[in-house]
Structures are given as structure tokens and as C-alpha cells.
N, C-alpha and C positions, 0 to 999 in steps of 0.2 A: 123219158128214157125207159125202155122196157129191160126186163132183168131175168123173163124167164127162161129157163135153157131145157127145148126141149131134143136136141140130139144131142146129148152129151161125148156120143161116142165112145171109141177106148179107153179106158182109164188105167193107165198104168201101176204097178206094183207098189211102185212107190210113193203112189198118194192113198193106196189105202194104210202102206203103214204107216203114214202122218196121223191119219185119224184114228188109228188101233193104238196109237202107242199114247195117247192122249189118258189122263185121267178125267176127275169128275169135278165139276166146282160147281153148286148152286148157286144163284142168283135170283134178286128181286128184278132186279133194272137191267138192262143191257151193257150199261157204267159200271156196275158191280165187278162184273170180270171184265178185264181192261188192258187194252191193245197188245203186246206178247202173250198176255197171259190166253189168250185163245190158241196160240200153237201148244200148248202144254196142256189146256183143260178144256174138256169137253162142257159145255153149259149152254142153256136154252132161255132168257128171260122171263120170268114167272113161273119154270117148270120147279117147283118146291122138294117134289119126290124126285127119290131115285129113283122107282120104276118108271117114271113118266120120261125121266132120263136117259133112261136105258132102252126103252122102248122107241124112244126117238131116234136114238144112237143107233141100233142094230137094223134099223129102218134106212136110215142115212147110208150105213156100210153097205146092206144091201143094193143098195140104189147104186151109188158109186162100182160095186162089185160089177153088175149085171148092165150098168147104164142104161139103166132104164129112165125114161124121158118122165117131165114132171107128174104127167096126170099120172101113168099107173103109181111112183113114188105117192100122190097124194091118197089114190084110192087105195092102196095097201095101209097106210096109217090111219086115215081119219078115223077110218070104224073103232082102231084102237085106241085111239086117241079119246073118242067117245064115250065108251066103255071105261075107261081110268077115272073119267069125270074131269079132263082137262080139255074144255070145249065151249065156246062160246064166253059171254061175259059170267064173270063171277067177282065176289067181294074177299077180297086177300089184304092181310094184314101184312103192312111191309116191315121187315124188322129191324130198319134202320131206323125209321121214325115212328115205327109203332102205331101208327093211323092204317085205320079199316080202308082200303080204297076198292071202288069200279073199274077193275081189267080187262082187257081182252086176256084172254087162252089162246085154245087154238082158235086159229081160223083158216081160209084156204090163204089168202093171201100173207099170215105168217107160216104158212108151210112156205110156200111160195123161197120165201125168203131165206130160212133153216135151208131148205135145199141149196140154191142157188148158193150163199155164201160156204155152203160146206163144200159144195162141187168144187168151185172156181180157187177155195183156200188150199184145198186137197190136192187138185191138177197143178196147181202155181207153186208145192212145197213139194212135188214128188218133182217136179219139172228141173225145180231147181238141186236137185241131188242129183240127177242126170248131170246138170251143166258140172256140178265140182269132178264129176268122175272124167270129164271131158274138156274141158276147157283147155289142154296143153294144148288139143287140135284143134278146137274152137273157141280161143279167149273172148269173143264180143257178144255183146246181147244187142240187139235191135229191139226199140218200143216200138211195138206197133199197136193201131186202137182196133177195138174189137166191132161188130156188127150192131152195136148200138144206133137208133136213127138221130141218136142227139147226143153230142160228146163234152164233155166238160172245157173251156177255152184251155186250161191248161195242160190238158191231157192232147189236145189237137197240138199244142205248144211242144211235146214231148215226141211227138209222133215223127220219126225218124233220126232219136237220138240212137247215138254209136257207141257205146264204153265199154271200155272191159271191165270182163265177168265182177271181178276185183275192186273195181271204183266202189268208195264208199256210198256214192248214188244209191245204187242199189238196194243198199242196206234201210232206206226212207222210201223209195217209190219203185220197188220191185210188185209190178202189180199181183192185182186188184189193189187200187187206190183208194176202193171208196165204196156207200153203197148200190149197187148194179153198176159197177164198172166190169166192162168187161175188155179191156186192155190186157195186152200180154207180148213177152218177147221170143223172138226167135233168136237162135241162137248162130253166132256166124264165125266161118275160118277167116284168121288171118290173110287170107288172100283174099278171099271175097269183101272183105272191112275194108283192106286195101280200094278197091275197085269201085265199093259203092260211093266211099269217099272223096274219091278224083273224079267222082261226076258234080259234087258241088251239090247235092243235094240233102246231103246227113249232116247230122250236128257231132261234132265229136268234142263239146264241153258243155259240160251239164249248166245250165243257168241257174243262176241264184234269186230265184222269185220272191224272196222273203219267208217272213213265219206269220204265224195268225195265232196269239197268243189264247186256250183251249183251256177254261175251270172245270174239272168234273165235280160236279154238284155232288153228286155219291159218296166221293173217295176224298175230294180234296186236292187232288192230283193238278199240280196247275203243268201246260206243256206248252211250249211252241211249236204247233205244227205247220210242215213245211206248206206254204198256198196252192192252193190244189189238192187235196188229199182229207178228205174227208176224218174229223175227231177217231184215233183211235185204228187206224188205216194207216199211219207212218211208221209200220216194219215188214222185213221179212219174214212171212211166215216161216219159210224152209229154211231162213240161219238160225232163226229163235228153235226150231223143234233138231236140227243135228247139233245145238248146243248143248240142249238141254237132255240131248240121247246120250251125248258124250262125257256130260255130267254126271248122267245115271250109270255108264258104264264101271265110269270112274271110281264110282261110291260103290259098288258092286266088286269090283276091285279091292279096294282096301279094306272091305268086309269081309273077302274070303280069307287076307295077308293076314287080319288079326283072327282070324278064327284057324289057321291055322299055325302059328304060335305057340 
């Protein structure tokens, strides 16, 4: 399955301020920050510092801003990447278990990956605040899979489901499902749901594939995720981050009612 995206294209407004509105959470492990908690925290596995952090981040922005395709993304970072001294193998003490371990850092192929899941989380959370702003005209999402040469059976399984915007579906398999998935929906009127549907070709009831019960060794977190959907890949990015903007507004709010009192 390849997962590199090198014309990323337009990226609209609304997937940079997904990622702008993100704070910072360090991590040892990938597990450490864990499934919603990536729409709210910006974090890199193994990146310790915040400037390796932040330089990663305004890297990312940039990239997403200008869409620029993966190599220049990489050849702008690595040299900095370099210079921090986050590059290649090194020996980091993990501070969950307190043991000296052999890491990778950076490398191309974890750029590779930083890129790609920030792109595809970005476009898939900005996409979907377009749909809430529009869906009285267009209630339906269509899944469709992406330009991958090898697709997950269950994701092929998905590949011309019909719901609306609304179904709790979505809220579990609103893509990116998983790692290098590149699945995503278009979004459709009322009349055209109508139409695709009387051809016999669309599913309009979600299937219940089961769960696949998921220990996070890190945290402790035990989950059942939905079959198909890769540990930590069962939310939506764009309802977890306009929850939690609506939360922040919220608390911003009752901060100014008691301060002015």
C-alpha cells in the first residue's frame, strides 16, 4: 500500500485551522497520545523537546499552507531536523519504564509518515466543517476509496456506502481509517442520494462487522475497535477538534462573566 501524497493540492482554510488550533503534548511512543487526543494535541513519537516540536509543526503548516508535495516538505526539514540533533538512531530513556532504549529519530520514511497523516487528518477535519455548514443542501456522505494500489477488504466493503452526514457511522469510520489509508467522502444532495440509490448499487445501512478488542500497552486503555479501522483510527477527527473549539469558546466565556462581576 503506498501512502506518499505528492500533489497534495488545495488545502483549504479550514484544515489549517485544525492544525493551528492544536496544542502540544510530548510523547515517547505513538500510544502515549491516543486516538481523539491527536485532534487537540500536536505530538511527534520520540520528538522530547519543544523546539523539535515546533519546528516540526511550522514545517507541517508550511507544507499544508503552500501544498507543497512531499520531497520539497522533506528537503526543507531534514537539514533542520539535523542540526536539533533529532536524526537518525539514538539511545532515549523512555519515561514510562525508565529503560535506556535504541530509536529511530528522524528518518525520511518517518517524515514520510508525519507528513502524510497530518495532510490527510487536516483535509478530512477541514472537509468536514464544510459538510456541518452545508448539509441542509447536501445531507449525504458517499465513501469512496482512495488511489491506493491495495485497499483494505473492509474498506472495499465500504466503498459506495450512502448515510447521512448525521449517522452515528461516521462518528467511527469518517476517513482516514487507518495507516496510509487514503479513503474519503464526497459529499451529496438529496436528490442525487435519491438517484444513486434507485440504481441498486449504494448501500444505505451501515454493516456491523464487529469489534476487535485493542490493549494499549502504554496507557492501559482497553477498546473495541470497529473491524477494519486500524488501533486508534476509530474517530472523527473534525467532530473531536469543533468540540473541543466549542469547549474552549465556552470556557472563554465564563471567564470573561466572572471577571466581569
Amino acid at each position: 500500500m503506498t501512502t506518499t501524497v505528492e500533489t497534495p493540492g488545495p488545502v483549504p482554510q479550514e484544515a489549517l485551522d485544525y492544525l493551528r488550533a492544536k496544542g502540544y503534548r510530548v510523547g515517547f511512543d505513538h500510544r502515549d497520545v491516543w486516538r481523539e487526543e491527536h485532534a487537540i494535541a500536536w505530538t511527534v513519537a520520540k520528538a522530547m523537546r519543544l523546539d523539535i516540536l515546533e519546528a516540526i509543526r511550522a514545517a507541517v503548516d508550511e507544507a499544508v499552507q503552500e501544498g507543497q508535495a512531499f520531497g520539497e516538505f522533506r528537503g526543507n526539514l531534514q537539514p533542520l531536523l539535523e542540526r536539533l540533533g533529532w536524526w537518525g538512531r539514538a539511545t532515549l530513556r523512555d519515561p514510562l519504564t525508565g529503560e535506556d532504549r535504541d530509536v529511530q529519530l528522524g528518518s525520511p520514511r518517518r517524515l514520510q509518515v508525519i507528513y502524510d497523516v497530518n495532510l490527510r487528518t487536516a483535509q478530512a477535519a477541514g472537509q468536514w466543517d464544510r459538510i456541518q455548514r452545508t448539509r441542509a443542501t447536501h445531507p449525504y456522505l458517499l465513501y469512496q476509496l482512495g488511489p491506493s494500489r491495495e485497499h483494505r477488504p473492509e474498506h472495499r466493503g465500504w466503498s459506495g456506502m450512502l448515510l447521512r452526514a448525521d449517522d452515528p457511522w461516521w462518528q467511527t469510520h469518517y476517513p482516514p481509517n487507518g495507516w496510509g489509508c487514503k479513503c474519503h467522502v464526497r459529499q451529496v444532495s438529496r436528490r442525487e442520494a435519491e438517484r444513486l440509490l434507485a440504481t441498486g448499487r449504494y448501500l444505505n445501512a451501515a454493516p456491523d462487522l464487529g469489534t476487535v478488542e485493542y490493549v494499549n500497552r502504554r496507557t492501559g486503555e482497553v477498546a473495541n475497535v470497529p473491524r477494519g479501522i486500524d488501533p486508534g483510527w476509530d474517530y472523527n477527527p473534525g467532530a473531536v477538534s469543533r468540540l473541543a473549539r466549542a469547549q474552549q469558546l465556552l470556557e472563554q466565556k465564563e471567564a470573561a462573566a466572572k471577571g466581569s462581576e
